[in-house]
Backbone as CSV, one residue per row, in Angstrom:
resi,resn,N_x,N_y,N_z,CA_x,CA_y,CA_z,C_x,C_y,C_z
1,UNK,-33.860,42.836,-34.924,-33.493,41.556,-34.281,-34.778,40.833,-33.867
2,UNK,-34.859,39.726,-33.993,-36.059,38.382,-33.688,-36.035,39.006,-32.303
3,UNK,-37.354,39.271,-31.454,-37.509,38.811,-30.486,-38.007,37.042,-30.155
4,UNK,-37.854,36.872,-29.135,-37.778,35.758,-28.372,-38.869,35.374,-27.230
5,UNK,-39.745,34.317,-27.093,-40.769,34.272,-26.207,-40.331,33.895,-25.144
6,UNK,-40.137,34.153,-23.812,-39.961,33.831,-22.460,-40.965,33.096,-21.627
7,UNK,-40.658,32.924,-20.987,-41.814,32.070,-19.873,-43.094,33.271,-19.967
8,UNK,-44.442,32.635,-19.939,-45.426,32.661,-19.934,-45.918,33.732,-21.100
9,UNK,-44.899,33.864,-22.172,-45.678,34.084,-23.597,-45.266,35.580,-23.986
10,UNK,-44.358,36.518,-22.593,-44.304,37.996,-22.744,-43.200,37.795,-23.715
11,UNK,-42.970,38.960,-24.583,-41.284,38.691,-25.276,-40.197,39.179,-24.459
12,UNK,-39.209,38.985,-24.943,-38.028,38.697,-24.316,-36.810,39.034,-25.278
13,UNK,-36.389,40.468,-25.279,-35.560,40.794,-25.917,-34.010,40.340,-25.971
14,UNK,-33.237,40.155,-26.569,-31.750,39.899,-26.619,-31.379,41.339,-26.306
15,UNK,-29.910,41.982,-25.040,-29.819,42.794,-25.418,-30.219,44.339,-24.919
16,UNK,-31.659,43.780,-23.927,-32.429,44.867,-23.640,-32.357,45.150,-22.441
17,UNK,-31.528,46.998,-22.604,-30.778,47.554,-21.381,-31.466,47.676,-20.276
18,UNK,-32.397,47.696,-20.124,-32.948,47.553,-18.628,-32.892,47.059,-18.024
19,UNK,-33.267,45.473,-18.849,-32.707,44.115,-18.023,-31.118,44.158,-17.727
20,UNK,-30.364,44.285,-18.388,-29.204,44.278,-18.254,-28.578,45.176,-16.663
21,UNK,-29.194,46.192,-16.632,-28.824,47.363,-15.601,-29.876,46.551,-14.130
22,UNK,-30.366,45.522,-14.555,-31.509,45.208,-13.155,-30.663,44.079,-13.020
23,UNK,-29.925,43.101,-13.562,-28.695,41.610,-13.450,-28.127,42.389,-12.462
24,UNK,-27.425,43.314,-13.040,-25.968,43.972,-12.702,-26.376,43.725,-11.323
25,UNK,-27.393,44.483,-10.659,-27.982,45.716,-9.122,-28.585,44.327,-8.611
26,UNK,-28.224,42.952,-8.766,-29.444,41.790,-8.070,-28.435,40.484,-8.037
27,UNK,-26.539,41.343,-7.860,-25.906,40.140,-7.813,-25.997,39.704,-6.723
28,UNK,-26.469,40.177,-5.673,-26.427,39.310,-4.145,-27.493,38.141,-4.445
29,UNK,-28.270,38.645,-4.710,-29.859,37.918,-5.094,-29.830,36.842,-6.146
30,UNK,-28.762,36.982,-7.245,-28.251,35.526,-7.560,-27.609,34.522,-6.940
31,UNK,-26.536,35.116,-6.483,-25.651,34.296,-5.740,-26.462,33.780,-4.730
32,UNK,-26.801,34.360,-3.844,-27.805,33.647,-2.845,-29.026,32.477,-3.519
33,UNK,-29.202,32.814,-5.060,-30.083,32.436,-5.780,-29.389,30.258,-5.689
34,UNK,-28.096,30.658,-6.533,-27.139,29.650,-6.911,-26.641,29.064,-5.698
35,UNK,-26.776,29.382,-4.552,-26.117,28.869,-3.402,-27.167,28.020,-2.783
36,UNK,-28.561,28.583,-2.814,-29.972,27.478,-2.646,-29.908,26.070,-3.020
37,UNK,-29.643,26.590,-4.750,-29.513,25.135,-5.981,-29.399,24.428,-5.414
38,UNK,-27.672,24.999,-4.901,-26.187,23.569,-4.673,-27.203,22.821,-3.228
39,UNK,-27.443,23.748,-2.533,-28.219,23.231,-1.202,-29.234,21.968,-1.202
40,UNK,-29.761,22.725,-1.965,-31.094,21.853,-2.687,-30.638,20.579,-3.324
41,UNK,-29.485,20.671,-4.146,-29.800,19.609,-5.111,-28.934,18.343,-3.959
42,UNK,-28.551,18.844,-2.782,-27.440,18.046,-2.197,-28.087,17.532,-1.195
43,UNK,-29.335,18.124,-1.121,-30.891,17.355,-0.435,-31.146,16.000,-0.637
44,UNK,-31.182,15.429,0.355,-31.755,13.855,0.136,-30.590,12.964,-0.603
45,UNK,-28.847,13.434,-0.560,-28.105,12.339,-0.955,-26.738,12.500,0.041
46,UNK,-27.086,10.779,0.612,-25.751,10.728,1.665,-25.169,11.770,2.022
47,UNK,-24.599,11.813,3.266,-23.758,12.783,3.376,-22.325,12.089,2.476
48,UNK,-22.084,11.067,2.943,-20.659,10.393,2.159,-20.615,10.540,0.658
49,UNK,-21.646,10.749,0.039,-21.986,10.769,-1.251,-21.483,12.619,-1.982
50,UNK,-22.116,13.089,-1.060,-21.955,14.627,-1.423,-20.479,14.664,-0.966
51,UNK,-19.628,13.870,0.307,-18.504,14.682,0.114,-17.271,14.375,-0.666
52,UNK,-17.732,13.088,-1.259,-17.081,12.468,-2.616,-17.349,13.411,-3.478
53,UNK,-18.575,13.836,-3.903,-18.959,14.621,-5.200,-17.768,15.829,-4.578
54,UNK,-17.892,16.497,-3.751,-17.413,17.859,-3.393,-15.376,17.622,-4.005
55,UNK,-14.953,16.359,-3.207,-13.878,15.926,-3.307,-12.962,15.826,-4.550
56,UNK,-14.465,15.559,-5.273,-14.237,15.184,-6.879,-13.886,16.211,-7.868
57,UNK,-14.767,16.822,-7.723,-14.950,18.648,-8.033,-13.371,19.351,-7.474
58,UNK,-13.287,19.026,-6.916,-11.848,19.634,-6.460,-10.469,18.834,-6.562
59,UNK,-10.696,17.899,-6.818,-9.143,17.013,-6.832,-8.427,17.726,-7.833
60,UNK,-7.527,18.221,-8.086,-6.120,18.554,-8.864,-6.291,17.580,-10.015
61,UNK,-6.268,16.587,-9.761,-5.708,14.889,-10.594,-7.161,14.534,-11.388
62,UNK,-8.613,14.880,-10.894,-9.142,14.637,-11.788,-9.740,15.663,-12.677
63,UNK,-9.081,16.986,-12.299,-9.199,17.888,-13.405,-8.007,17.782,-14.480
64,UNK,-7.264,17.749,-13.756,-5.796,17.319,-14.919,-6.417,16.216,-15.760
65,UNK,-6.932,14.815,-15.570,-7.445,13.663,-15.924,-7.886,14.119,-17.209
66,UNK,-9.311,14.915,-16.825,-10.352,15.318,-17.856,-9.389,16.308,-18.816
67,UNK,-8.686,16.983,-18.374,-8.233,17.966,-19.923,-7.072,16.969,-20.732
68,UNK,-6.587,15.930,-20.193,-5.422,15.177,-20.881,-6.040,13.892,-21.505
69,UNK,-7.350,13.956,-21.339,-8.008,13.084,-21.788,-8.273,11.537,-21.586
70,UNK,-7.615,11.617,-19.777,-7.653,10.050,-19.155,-9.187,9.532,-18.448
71,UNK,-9.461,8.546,-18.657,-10.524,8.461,-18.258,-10.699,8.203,-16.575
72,UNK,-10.006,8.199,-15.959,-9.823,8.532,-14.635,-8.345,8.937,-14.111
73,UNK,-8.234,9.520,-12.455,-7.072,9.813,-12.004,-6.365,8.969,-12.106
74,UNK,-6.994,7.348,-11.587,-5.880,6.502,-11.245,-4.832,6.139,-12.559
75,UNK,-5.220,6.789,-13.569,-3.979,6.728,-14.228,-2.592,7.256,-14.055
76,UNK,-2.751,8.857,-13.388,-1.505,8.724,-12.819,-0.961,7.596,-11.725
77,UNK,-1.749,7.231,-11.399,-0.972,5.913,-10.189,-0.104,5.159,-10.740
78,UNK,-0.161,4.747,-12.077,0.373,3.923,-13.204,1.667,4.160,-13.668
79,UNK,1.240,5.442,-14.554,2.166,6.344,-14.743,3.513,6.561,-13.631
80,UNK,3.034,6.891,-12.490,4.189,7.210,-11.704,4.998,5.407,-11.162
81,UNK,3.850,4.586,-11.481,4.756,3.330,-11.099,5.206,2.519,-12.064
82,UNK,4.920,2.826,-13.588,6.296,2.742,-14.118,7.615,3.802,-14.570
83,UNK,7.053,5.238,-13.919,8.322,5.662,-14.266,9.530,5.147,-13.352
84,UNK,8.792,4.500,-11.951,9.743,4.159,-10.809,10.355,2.926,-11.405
85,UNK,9.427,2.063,-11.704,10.020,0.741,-11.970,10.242,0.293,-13.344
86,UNK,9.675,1.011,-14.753,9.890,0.601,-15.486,9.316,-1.040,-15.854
87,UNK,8.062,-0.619,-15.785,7.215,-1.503,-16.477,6.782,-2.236,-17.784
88,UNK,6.837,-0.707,-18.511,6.529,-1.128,-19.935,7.454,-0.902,-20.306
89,UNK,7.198,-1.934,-21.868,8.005,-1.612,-23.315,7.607,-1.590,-24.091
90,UNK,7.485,-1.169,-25.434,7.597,-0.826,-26.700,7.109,-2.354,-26.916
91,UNK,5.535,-2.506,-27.886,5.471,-3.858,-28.231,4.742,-4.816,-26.768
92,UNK,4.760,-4.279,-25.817,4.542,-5.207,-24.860,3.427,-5.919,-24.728
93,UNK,3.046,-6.775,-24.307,1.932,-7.575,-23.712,1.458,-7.106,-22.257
94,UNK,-0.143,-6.957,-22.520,-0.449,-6.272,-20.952,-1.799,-6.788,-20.517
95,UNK,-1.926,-7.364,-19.468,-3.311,-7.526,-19.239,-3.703,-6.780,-17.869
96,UNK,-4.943,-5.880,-17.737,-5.497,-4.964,-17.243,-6.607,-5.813,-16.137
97,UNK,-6.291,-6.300,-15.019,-7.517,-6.438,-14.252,-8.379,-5.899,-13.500
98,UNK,-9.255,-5.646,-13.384,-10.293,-4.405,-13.080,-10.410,-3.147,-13.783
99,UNK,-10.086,-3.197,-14.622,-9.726,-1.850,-15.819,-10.556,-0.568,-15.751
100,UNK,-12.134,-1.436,-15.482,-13.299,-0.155,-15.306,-12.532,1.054,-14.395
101,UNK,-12.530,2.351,-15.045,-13.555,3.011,-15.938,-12.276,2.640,-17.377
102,UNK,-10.938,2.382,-17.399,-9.992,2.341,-18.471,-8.582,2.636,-18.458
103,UNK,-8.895,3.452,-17.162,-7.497,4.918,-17.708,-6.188,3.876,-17.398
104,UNK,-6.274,2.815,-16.369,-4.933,1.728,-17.026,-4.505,1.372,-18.059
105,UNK,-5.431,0.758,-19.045,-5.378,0.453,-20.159,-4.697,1.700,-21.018
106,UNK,-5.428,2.254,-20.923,-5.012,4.230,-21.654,-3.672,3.864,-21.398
107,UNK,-3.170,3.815,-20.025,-1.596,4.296,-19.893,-0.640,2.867,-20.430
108,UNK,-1.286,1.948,-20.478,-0.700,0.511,-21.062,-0.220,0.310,-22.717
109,UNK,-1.506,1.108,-22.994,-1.336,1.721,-24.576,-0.610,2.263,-24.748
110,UNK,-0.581,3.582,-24.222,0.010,4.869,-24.715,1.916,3.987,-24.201
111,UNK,2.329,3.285,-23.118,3.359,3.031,-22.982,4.205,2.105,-23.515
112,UNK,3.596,1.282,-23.916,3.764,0.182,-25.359,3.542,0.521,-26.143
113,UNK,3.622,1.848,-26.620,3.809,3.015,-27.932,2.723,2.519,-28.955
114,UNK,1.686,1.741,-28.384,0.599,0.993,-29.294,0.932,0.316,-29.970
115,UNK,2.046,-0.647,-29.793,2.528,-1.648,-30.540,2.676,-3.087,-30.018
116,UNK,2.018,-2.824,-28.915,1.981,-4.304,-28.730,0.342,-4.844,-28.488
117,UNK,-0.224,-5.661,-27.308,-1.387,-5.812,-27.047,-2.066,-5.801,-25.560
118,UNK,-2.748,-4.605,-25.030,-3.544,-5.001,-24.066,-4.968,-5.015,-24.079
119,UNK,-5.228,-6.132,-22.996,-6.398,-6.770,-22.794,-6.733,-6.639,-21.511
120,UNK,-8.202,-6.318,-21.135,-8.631,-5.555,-19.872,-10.234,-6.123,-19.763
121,UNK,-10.303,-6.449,-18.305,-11.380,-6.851,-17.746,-12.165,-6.621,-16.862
122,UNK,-13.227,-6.374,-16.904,-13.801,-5.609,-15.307,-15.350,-5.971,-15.806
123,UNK,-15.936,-6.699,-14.692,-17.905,-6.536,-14.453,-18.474,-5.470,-15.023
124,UNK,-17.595,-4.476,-14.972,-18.349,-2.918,-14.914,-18.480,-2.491,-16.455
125,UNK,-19.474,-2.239,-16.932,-19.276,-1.775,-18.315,-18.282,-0.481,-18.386
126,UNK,-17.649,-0.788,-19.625,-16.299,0.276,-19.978,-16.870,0.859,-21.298
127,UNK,-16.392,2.048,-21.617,-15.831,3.114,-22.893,-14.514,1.818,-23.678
128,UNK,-15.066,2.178,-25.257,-14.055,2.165,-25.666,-12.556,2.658,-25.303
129,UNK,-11.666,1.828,-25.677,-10.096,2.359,-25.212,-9.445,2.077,-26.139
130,UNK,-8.921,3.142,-27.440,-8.378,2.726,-28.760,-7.254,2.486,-28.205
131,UNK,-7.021,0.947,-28.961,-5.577,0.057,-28.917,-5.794,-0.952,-27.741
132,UNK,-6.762,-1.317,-27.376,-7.339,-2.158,-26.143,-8.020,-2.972,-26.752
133,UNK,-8.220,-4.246,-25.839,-9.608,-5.064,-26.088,-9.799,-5.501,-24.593
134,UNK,-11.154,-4.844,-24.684,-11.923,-4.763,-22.822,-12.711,-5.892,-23.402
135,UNK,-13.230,-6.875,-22.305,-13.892,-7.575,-22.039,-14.932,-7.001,-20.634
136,UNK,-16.172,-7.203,-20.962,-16.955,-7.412,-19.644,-17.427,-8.374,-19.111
137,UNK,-16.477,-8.767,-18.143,-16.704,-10.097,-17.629,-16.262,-10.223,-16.089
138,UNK,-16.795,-10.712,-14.998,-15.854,-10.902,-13.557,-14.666,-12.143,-13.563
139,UNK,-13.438,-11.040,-13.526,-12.138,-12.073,-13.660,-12.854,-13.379,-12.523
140,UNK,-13.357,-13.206,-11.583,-13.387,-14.234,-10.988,-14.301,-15.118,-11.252
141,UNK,-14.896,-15.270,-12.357,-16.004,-16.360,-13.329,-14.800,-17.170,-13.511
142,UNK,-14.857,-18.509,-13.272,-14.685,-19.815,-14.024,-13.707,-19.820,-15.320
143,UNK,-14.727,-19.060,-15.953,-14.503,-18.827,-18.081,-13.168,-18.044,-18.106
144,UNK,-13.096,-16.778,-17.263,-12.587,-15.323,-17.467,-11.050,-15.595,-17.531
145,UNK,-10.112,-16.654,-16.960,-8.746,-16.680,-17.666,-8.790,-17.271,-18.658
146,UNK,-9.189,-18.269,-19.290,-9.281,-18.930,-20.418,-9.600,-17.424,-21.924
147,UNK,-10.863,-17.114,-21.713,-10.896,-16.072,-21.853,-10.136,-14.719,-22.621
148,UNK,-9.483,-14.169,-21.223,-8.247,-13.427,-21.454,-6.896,-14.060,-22.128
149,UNK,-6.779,-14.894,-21.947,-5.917,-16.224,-22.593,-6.006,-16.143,-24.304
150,UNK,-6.806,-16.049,-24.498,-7.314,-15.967,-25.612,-7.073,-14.833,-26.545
151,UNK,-7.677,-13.668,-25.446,-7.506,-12.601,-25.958,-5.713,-12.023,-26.506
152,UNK,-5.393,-12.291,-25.527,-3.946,-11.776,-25.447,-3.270,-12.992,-26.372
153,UNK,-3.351,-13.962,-27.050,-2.974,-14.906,-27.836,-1.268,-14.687,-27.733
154,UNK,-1.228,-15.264,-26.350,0.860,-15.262,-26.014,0.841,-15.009,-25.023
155,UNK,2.321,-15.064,-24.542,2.815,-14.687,-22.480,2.596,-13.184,-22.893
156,UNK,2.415,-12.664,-21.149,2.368,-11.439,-20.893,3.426,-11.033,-20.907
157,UNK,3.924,-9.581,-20.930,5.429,-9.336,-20.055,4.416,-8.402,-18.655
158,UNK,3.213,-7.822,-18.865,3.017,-7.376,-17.394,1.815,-7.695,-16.925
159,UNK,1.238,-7.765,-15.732,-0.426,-8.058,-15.357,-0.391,-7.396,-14.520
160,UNK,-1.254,-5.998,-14.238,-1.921,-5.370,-13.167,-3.397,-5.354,-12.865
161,UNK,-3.387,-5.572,-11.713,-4.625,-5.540,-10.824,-4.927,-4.369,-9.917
162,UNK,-6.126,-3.669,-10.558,-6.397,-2.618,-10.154,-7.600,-2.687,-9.231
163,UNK,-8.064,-4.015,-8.894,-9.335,-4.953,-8.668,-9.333,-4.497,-7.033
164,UNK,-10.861,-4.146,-6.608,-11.515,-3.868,-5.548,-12.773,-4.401,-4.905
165,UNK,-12.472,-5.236,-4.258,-14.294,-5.225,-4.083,-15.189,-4.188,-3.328
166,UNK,-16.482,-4.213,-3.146,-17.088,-3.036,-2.998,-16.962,-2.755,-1.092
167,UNK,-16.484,-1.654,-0.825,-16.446,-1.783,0.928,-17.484,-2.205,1.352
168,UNK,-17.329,-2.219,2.500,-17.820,-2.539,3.180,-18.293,-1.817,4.747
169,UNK,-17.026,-0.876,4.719,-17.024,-0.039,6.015,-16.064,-0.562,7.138
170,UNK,-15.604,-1.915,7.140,-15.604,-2.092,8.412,-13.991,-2.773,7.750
171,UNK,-13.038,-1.781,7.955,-11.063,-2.055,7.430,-10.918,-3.789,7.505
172,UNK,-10.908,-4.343,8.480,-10.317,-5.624,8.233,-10.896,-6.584,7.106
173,UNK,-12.463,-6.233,6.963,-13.127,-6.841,6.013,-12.643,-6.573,4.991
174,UNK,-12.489,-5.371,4.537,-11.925,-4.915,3.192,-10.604,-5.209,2.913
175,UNK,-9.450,-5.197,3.714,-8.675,-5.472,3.657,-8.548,-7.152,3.360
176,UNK,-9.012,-8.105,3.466,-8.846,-9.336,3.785,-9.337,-9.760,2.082
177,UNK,-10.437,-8.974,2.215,-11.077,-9.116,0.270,-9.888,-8.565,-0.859
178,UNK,-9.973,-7.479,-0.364,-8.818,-7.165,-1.387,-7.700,-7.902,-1.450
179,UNK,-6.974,-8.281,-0.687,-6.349,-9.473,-0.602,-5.899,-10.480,-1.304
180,UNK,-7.576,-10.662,-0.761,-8.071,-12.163,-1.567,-8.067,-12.317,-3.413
181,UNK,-8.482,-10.461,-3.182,-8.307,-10.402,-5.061,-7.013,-10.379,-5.689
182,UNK,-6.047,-9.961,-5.013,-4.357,-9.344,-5.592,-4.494,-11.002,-5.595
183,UNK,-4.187,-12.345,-4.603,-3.860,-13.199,-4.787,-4.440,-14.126,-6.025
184,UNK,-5.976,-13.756,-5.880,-6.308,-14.643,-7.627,-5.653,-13.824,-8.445
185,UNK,-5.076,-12.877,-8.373,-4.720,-11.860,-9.890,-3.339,-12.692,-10.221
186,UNK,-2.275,-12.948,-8.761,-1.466,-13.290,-8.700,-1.191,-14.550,-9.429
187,UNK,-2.534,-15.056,-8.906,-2.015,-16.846,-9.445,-2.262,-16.986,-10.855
188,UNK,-3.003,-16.270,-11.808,-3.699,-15.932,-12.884,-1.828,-15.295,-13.390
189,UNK,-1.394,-14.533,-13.104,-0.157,-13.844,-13.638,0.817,-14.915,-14.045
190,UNK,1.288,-15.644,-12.552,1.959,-16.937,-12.386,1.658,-17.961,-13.887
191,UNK,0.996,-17.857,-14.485,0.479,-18.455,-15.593,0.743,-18.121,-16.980
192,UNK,0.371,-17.026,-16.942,0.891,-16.079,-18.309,1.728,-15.241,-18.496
193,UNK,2.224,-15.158,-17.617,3.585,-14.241,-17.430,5.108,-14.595,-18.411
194,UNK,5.097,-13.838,-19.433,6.430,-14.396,-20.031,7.823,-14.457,-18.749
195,UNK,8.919,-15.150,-18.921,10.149,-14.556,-17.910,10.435,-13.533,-17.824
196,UNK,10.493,-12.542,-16.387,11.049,-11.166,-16.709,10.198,-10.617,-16.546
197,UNK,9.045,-11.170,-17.006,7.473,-10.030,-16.488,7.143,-9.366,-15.521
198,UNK,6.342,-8.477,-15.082,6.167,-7.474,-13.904,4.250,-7.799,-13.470
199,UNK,3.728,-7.586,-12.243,3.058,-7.858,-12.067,3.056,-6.461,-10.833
200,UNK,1.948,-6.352,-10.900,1.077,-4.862,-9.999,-0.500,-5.443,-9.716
201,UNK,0.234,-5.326,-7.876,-1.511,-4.908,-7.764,-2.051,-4.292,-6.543
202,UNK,-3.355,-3.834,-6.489,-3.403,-3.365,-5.501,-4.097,-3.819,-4.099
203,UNK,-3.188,-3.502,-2.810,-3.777,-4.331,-1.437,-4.011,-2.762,-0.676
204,UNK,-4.919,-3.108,0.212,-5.037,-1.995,1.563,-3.620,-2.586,2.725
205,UNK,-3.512,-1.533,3.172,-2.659,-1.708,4.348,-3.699,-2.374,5.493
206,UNK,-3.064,-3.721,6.326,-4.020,-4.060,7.692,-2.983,-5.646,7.639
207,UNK,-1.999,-5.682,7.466,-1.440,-6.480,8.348,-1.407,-8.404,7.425
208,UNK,-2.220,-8.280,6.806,-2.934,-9.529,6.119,-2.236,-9.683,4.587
209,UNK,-0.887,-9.220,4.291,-0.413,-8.959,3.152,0.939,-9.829,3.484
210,UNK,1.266,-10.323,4.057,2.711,-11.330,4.083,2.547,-12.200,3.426
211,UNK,1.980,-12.979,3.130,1.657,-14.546,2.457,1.906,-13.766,0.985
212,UNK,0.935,-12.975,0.983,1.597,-12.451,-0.652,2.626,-11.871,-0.879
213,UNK,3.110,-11.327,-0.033,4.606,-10.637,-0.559,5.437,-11.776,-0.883
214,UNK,5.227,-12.981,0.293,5.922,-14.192,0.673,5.746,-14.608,-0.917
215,UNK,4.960,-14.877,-1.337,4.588,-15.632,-2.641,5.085,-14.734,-4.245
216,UNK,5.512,-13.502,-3.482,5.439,-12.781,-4.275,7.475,-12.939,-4.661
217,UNK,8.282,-12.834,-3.887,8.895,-13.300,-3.668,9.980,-14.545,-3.865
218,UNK,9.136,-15.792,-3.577,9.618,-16.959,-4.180,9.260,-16.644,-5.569
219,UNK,8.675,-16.390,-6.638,8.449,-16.111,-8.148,8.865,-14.801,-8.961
220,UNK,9.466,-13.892,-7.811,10.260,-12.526,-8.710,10.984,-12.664,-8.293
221,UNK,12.528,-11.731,-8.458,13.627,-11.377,-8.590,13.873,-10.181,-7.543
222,UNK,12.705,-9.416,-7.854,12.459,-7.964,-6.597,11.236,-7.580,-6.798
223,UNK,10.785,-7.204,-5.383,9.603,-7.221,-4.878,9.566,-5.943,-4.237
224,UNK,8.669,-4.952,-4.572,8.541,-3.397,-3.594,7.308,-3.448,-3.114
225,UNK,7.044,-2.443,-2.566,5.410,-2.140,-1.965,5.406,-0.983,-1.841
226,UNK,4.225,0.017,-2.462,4.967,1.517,-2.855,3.695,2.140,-2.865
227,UNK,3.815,3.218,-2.514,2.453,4.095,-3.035,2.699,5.630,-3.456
228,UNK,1.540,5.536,-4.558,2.023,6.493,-5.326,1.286,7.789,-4.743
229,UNK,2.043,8.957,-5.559,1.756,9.745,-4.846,0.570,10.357,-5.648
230,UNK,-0.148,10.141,-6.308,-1.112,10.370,-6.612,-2.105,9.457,-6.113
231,UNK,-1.766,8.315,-5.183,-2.898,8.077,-4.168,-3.328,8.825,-3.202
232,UNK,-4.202,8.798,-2.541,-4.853,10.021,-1.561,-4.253,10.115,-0.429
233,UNK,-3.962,11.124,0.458,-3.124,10.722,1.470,-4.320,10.055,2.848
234,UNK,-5.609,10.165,2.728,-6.336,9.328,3.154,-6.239,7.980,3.016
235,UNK,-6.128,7.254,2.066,-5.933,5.821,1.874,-5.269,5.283,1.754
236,UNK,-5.365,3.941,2.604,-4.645,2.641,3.498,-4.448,2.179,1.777
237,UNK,-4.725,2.662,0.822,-4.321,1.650,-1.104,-2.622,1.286,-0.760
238,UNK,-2.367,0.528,-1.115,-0.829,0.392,-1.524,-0.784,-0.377,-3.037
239,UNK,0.237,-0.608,-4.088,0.245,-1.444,-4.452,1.423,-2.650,-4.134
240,UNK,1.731,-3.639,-4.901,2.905,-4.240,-4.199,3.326,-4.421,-5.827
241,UNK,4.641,-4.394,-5.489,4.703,-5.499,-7.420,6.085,-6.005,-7.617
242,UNK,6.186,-6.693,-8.138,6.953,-7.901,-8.853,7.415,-7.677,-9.762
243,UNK,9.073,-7.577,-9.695,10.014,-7.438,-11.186,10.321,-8.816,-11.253
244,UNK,11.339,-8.901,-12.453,11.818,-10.122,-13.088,11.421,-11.477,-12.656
245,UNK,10.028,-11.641,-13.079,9.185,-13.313,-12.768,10.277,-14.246,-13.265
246,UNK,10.403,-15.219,-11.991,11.632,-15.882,-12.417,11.220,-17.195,-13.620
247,UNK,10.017,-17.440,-14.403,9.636,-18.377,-15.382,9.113,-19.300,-15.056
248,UNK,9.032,-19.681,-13.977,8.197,-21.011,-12.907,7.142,-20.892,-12.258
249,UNK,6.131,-21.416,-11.980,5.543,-20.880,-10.978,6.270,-22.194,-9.659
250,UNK,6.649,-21.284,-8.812,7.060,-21.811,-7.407,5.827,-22.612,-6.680
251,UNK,6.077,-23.406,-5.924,5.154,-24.165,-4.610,5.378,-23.168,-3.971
252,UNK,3.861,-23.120,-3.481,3.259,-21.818,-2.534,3.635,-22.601,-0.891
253,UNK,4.132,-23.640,-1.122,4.995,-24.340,0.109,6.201,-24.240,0.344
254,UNK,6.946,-23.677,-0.977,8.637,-23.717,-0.938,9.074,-22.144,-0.225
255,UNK,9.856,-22.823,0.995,10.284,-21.733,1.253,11.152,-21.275,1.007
């Protein structure tokens, strides 16, 4: 058998029982070895940072994610809110807002049996998503409905907004932004929405969500606010969403 050169030039057998019988007798001395690493490498980054990483490493949903081949958890979020409501169909029209990292799109596809068309947008550079067309662009540019308009060439039957802006730390702020985003997603839907269409998106809980339900409301048929259970039981996320768009867009004055 080839020997093998090791650090600083001695050889280094494949195989060779001594070494083997000195591993075995020095497992404390690894482990203690490997427990340094993790120490070490978790040196010098946020604490909030490491306990996301730790969080991550352990979630149920994003190990399931990675072996089923979604590109993130929040696809089950999707998943479980159209098995409730029955979102998609076969053939459908879908447009994806905030899509980064995809796994909406993934489940938009896979639920319109890849026979119809979604179109997905987010700042954030994305992975391919076979049976998609991602755009990188901020829905909230000027250009970006025209745009998507384009892309999707016809009414929607659904528009979800998966759209976040970046915290901030401090709940009412975040809450008030996010908000602010479900409502441009909203008025953007109000537009392309075939009759009958469904609309999803997501708000934090803090009190600042009536005007949209309100709005949400005068232009559907039925209106829930739901959270899935593959959201964290830490987070204020909800989504809200909108069955049967009644074909108009309503005055945001009519009561």
């Amino acid at each position: 058998m080839p020997k093998k050169k090791g650090h600083g030039g001695k050889p280094n057998v494949l195989g060779d029982e001594p070494q083997v019988r000195r591993m075995k007798g020095d497992k404390k001395k690894v482990a203690d070895r490997e427990l340094s690493v993790k120490v070490k490498t978790a040196r010098g980054r946020k604490l909030g940072s490491t306990l996301w990483l730790q969080r991550q490493l352990n979630d149920p949903l994003v190990i399931r994610a990675k072996k089923e081949g979604y590109k993130s958890r929040a696809a089950y979020k999707l998943t479980e809110l159209d098995d409730k409501y029955g979102l998609f169909k076969p053939g459908g029209r879908v447009v994806d807002l905030g899509a980064a990292p995809g796994g909406w799109s993934q489940v938009a596809v896979a639920r319109t049996k890849g026979k119809g068309r979604v179109v997905g947008i987010d700042y954030l550079e994305m992975e391919d998503v076979e049976g998609a067309e991602l755009l990188q662009m901020d829905f909230l540019d000027e250009e970006a409905p025209a745009r998507l308009k384009e892309l999707l060439d016809g009414q929607a039957d659904v528009v979800l907004s998966d759209m976040a802006a970046p915290t901030t730390g401090h709940r009412p702020t975040d809450h008030l932004r996010i908000i602010a985003l479900a409502d441009e997603a909203l008025g953007f839907a109000l537009e392309v929405l075939a009759p009958g269409g469904a609309f999803v998106a997501k708000v934090l809980q803090g009190g600042s969500e009536k005007e949209l339900l309100d709005r949400l409301k005068r232009n559907f048929t039925k209106v829930h606010h739901a959270k899935p259970e593959a959201s964290r039981a830490d987070s204020a996320e909800m989504y809200v969403v909108g069955l049967g768009f009644r074909g108009e867009r309503k005055s945001d004055t009519t009561a």
